[in-house]
VOBATI-317259 format. One record per residue: x negated, y, z negated of N, C-alpha, C, O, CB in turn; residue number from 1. Coordinates in steps of 0.02 Angstrom, whole numbers. Each point is the difference from the previous one (the first is absolute). Glycine has a CB too. Layout:
<pts>
<n.east: X n.north: Y n.up: Z ca.east: X ca.north: Y ca.up: Z c.east: X c.north: Y c.up: Z o.east: X o.north: Y o.up: Z cb.east: X cb.north: Y cb.up: Z n: NUM>
...
</pts>
This chain:
<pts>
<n.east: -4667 n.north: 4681 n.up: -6716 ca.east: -51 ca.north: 42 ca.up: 28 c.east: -26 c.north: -27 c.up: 66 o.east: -53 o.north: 25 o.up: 18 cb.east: 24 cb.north: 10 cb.up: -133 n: 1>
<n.east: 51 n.north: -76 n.up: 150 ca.east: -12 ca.north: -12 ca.up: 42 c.east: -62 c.north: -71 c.up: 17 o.east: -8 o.north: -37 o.up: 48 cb.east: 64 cb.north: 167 cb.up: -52 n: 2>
<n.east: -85 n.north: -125 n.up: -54 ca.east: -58 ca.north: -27 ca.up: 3 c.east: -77 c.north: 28 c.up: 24 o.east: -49 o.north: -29 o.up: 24 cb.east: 144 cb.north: -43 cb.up: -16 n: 3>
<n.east: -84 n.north: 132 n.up: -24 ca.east: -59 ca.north: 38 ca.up: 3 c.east: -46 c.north: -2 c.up: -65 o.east: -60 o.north: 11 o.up: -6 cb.east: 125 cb.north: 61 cb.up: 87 n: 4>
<n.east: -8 n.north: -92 n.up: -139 ca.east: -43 ca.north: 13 ca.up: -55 c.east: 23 c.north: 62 c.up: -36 o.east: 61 o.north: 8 o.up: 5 cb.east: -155 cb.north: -64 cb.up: 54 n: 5>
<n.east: 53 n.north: 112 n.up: -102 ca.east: 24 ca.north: 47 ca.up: -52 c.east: -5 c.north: 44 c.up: 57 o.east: 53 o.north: 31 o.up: 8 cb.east: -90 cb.north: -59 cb.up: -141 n: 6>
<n.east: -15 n.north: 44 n.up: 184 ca.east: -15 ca.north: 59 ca.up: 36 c.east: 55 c.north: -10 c.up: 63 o.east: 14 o.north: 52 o.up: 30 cb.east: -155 cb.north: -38 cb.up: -71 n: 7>
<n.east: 166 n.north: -65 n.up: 59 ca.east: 63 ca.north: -19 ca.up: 37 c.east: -48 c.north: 26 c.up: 77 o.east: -56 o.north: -21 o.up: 11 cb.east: 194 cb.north: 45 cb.up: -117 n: 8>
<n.east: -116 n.north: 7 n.up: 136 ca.east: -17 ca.north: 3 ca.up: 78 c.east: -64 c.north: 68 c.up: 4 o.east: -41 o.north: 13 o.up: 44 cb.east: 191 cb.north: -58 cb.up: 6 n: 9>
<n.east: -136 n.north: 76 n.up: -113 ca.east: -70 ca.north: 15 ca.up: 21 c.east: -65 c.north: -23 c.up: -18 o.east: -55 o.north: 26 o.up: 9 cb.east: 114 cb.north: 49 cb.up: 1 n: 10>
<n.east: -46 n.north: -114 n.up: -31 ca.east: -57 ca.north: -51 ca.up: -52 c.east: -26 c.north: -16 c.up: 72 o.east: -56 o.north: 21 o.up: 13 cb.east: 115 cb.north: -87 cb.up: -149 n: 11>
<n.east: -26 n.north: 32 n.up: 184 ca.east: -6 ca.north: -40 ca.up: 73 c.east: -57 c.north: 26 c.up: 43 o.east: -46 o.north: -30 o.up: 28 cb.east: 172 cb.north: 12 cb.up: -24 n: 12>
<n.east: -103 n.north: 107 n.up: -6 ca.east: -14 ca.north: 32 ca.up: 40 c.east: -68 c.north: 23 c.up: -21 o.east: -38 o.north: 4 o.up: 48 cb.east: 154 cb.north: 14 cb.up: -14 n: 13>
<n.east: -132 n.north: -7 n.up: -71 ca.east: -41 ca.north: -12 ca.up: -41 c.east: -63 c.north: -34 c.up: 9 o.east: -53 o.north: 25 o.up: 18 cb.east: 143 cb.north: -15 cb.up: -63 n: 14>
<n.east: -76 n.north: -77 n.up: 31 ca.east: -33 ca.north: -67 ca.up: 11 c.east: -39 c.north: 18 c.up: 93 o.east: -59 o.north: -3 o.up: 18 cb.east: 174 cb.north: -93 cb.up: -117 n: 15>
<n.east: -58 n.north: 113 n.up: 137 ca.east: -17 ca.north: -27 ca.up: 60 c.east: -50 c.north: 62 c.up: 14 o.east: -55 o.north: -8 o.up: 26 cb.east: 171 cb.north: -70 cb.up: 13 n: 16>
<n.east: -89 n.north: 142 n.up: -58 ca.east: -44 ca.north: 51 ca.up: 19 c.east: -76 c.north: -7 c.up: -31 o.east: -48 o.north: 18 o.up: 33 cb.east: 157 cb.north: 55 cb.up: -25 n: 17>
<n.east: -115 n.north: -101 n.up: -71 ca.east: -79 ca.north: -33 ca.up: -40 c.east: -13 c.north: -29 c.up: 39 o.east: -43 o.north: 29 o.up: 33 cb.east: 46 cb.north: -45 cb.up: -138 n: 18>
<n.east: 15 n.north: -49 n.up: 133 ca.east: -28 ca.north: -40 ca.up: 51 c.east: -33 c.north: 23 c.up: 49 o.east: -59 o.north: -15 o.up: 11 cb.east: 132 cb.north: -39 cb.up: -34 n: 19>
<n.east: -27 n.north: 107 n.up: 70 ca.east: -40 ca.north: 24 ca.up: 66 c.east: -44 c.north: 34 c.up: -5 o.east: -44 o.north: 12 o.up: 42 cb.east: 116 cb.north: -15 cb.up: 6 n: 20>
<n.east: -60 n.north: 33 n.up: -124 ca.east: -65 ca.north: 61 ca.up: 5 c.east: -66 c.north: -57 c.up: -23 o.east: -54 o.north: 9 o.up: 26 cb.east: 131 cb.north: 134 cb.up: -77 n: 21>
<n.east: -71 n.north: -183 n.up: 16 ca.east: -49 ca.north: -57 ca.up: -9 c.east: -40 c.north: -22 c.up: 78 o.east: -55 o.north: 8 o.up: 26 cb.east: 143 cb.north: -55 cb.up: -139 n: 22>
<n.east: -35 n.north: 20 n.up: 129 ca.east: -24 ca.north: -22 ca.up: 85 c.east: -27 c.north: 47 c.up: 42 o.east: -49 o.north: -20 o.up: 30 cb.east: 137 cb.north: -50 cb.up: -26 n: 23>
<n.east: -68 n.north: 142 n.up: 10 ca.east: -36 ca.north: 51 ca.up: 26 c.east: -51 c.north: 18 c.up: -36 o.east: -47 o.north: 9 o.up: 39 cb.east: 133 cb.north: 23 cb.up: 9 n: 24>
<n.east: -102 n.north: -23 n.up: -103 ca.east: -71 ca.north: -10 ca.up: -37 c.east: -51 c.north: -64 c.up: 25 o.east: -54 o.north: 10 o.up: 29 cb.east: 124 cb.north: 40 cb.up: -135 n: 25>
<n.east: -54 n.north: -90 n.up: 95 ca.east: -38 ca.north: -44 ca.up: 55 c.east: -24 c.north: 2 c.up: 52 o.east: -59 o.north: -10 o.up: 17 cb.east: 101 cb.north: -26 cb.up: -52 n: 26>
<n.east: 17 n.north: 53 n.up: 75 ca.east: -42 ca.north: 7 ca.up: 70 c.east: -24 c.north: 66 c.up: 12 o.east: -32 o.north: 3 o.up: 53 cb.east: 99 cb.north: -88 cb.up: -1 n: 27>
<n.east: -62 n.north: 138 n.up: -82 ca.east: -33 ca.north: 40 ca.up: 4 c.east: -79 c.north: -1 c.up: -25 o.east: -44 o.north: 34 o.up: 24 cb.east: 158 cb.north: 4 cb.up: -19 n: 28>
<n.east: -123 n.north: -92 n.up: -69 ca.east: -86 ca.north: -26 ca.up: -26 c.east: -30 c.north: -34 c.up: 55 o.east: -60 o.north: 7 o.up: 9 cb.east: 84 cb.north: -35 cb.up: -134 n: 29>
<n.east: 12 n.north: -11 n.up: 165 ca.east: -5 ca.north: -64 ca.up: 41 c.east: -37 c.north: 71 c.up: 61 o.east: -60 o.north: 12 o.up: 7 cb.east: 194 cb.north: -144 cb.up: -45 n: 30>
<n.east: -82 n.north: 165 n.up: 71 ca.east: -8 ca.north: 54 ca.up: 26 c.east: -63 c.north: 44 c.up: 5 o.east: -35 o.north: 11 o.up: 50 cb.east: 139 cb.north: -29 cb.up: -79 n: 31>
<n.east: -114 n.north: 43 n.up: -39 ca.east: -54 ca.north: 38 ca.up: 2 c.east: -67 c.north: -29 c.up: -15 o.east: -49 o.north: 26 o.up: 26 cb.east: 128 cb.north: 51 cb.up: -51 n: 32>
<n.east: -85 n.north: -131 n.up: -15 ca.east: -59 ca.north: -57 ca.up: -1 c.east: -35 c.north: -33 c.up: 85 o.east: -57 o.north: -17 o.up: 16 cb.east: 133 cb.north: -24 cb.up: -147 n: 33>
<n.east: -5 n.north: 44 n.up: 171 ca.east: -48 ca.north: -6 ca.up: 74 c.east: -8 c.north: 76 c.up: 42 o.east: -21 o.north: 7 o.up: 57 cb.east: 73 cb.north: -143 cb.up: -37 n: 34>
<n.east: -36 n.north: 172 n.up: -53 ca.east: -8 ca.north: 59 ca.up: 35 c.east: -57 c.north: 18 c.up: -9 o.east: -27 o.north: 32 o.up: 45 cb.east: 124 cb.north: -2 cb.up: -47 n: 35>
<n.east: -137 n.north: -45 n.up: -66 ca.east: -51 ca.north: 23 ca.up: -36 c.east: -66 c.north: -33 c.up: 21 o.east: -53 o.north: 30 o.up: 6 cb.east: 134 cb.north: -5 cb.up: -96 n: 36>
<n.east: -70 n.north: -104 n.up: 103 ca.east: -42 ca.north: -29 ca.up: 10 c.east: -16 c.north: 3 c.up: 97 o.east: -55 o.north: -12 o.up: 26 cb.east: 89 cb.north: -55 cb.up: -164 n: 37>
<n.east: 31 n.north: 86 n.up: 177 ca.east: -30 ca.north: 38 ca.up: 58 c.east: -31 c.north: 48 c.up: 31 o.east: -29 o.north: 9 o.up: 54 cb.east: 77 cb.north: -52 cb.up: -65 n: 38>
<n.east: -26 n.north: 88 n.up: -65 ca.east: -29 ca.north: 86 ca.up: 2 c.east: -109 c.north: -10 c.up: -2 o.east: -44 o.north: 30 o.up: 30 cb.east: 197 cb.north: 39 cb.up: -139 n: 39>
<n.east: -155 n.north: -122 n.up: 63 ca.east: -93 ca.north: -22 ca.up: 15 c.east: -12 c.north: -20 c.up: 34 o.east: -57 o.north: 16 o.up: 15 cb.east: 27 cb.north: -32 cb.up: -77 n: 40>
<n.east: 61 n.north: -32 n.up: 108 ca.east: -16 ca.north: -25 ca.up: 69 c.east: -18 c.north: 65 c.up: 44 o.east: -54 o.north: 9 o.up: 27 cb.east: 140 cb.north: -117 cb.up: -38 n: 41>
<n.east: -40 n.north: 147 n.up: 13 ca.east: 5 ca.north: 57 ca.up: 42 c.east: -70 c.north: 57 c.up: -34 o.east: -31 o.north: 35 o.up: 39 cb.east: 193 cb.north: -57 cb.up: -13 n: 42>
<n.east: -174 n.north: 22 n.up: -83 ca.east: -57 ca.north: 61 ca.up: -22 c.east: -61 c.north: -53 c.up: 30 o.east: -49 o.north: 23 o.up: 30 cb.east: 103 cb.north: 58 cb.up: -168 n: 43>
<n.east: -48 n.north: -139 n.up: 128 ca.east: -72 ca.north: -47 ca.up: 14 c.east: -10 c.north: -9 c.up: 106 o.east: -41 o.north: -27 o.up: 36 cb.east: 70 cb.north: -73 cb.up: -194 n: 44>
<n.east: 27 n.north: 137 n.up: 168 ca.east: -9 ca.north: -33 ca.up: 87 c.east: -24 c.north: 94 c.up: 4 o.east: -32 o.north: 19 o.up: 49 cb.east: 161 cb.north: -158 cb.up: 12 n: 45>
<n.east: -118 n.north: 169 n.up: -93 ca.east: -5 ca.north: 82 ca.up: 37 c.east: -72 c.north: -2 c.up: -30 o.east: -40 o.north: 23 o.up: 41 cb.east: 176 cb.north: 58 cb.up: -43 n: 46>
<n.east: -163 n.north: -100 n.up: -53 ca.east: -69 ca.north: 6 ca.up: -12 c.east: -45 c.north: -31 c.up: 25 o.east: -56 o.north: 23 o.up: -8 cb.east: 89 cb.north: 1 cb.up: -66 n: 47>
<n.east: -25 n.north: -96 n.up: 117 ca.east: -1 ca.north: -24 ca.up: 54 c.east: -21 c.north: 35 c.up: 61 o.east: -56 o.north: 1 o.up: 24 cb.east: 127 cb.north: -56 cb.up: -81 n: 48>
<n.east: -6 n.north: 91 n.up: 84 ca.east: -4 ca.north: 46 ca.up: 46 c.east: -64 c.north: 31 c.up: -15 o.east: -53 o.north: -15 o.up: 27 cb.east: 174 cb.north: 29 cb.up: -10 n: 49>
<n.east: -111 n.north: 36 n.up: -69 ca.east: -51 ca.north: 37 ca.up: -18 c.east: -86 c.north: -18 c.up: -2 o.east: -39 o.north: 36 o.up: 32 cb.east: 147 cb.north: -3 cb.up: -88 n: 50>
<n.east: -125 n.north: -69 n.up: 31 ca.east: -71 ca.north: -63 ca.up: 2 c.east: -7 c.north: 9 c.up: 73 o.east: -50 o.north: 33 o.up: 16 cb.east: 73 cb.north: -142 cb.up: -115 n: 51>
<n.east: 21 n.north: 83 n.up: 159 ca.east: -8 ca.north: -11 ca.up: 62 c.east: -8 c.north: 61 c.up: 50 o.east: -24 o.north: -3 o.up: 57 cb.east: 83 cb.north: -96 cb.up: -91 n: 52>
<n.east: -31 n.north: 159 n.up: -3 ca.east: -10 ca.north: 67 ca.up: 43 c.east: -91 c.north: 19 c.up: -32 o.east: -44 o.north: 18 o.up: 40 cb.east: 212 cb.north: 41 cb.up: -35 n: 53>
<n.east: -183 n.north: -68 n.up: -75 ca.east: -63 ca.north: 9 ca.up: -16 c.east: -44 c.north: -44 c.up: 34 o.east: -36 o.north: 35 o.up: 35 cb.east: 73 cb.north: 5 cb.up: -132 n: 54>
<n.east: -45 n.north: -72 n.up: 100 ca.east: -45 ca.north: -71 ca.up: 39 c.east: 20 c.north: 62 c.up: 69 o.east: -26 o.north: 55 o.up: -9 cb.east: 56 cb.north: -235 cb.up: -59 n: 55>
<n.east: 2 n.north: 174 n.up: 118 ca.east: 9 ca.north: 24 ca.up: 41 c.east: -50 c.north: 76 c.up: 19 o.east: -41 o.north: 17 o.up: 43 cb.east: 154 cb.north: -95 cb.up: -69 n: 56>
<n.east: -84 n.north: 108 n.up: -30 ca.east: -31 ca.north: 64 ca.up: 14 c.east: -59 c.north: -5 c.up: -6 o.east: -29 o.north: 40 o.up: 35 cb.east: 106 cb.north: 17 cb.up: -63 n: 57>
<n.east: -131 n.north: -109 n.up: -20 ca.east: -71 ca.north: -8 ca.up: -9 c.east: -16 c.north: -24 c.up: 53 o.east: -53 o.north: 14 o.up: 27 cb.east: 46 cb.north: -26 cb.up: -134 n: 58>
<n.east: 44 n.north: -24 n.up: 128 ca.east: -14 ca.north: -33 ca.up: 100 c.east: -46 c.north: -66 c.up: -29 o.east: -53 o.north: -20 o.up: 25 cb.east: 28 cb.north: 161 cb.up: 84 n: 59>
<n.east: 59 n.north: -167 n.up: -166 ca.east: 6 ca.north: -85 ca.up: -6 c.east: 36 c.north: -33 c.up: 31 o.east: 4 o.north: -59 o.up: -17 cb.east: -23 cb.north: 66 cb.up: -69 n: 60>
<n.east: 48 n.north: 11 n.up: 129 ca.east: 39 ca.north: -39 ca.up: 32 c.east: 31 c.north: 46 c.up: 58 o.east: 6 o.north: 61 o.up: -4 cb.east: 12 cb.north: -140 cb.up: -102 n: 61>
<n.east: 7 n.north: 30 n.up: 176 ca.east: -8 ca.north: 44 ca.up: 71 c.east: 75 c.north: 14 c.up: 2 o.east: 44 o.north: -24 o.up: -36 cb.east: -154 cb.north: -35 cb.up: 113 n: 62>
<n.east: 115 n.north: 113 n.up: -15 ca.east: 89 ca.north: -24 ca.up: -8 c.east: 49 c.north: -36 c.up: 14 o.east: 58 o.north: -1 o.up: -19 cb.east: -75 cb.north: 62 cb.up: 18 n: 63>
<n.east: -31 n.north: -112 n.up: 55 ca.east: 46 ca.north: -70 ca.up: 8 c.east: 19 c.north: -27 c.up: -88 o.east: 50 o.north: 13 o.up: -35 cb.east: -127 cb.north: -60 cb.up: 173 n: 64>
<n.east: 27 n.north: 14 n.up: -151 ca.east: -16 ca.north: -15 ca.up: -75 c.east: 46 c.north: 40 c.up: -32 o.east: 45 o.north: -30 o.up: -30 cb.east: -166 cb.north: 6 cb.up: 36 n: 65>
<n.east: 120 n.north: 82 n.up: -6 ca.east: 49 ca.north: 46 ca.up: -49 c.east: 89 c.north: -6 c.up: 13 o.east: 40 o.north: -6 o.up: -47 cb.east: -153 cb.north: 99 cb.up: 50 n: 66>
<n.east: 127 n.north: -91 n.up: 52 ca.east: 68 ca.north: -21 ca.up: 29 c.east: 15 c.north: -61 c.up: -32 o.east: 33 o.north: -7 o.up: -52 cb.east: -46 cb.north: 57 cb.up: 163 n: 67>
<n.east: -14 n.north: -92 n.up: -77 ca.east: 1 ca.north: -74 ca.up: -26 c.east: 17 c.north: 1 c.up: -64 o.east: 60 o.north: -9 o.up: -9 cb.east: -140 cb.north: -31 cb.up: 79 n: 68>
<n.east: 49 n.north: 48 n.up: -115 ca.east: 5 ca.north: -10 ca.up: -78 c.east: 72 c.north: 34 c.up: -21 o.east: 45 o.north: -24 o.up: -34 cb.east: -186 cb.north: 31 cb.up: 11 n: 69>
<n.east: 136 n.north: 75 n.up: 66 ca.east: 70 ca.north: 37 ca.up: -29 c.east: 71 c.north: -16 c.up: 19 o.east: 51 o.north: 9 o.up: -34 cb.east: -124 cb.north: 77 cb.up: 32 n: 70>
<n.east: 66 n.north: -118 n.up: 73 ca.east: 67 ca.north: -43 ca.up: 22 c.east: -2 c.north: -68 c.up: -54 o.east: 49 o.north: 4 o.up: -37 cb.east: -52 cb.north: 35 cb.up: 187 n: 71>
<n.east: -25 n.north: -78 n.up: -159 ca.east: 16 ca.north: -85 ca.up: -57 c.east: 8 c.north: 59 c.up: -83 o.east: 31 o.north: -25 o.up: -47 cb.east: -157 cb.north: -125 cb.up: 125 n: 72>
<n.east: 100 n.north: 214 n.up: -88 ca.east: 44 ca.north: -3 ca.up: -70 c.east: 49 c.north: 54 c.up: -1 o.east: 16 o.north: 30 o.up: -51 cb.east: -110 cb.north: -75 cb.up: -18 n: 73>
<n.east: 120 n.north: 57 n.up: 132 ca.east: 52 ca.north: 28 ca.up: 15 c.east: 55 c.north: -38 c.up: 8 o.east: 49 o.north: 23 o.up: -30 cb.east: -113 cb.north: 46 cb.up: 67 n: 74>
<n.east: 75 n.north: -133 n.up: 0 ca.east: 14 ca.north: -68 ca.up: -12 c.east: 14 c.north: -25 c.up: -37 o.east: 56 o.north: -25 o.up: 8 cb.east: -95 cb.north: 21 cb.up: 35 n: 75>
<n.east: 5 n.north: -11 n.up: -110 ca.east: 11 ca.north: -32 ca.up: -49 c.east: 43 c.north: 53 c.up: -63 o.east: 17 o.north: -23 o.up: -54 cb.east: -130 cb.north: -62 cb.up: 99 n: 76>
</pts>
């Protein structure tokens, strides 16, 4: 039998195809675990934004002041 064993060559094929789909499962967790944890970065910088157009519109702050702030968390 070649040395495949009872399932002979497709036993092989087998094996290798479990494997990759194992490994693409991974990096797809790996994948979406930093996708997820950038997706709050991104809701926490737009609510950000948001805070800084309110302050703004109450005229807590001028529009030098207002630029300023919206260019460094546009930036970051």
């Amino acid at each position: 039998m070649m040395g495949f064993g009872y399932f002979g060559i497709f036993g092989a094929i087998f094996m290798i195809l479990f494997w990759v789909a194992i490994i693409a499962g991974v990096v797809w967790l790996i994948k979406w675990l930093l996708e997820s944890s950038s997706g709050t970065s991104k809701i926490s910088k737009n609510r950000a934004l948001e805070i800084l157009d309110e302050k703004y519109a109450r005229g807590e702050i001028d529009d030098e002041e207002y630029e300023r702030r919206k260019r460094k968390l546009l930036e970051s």
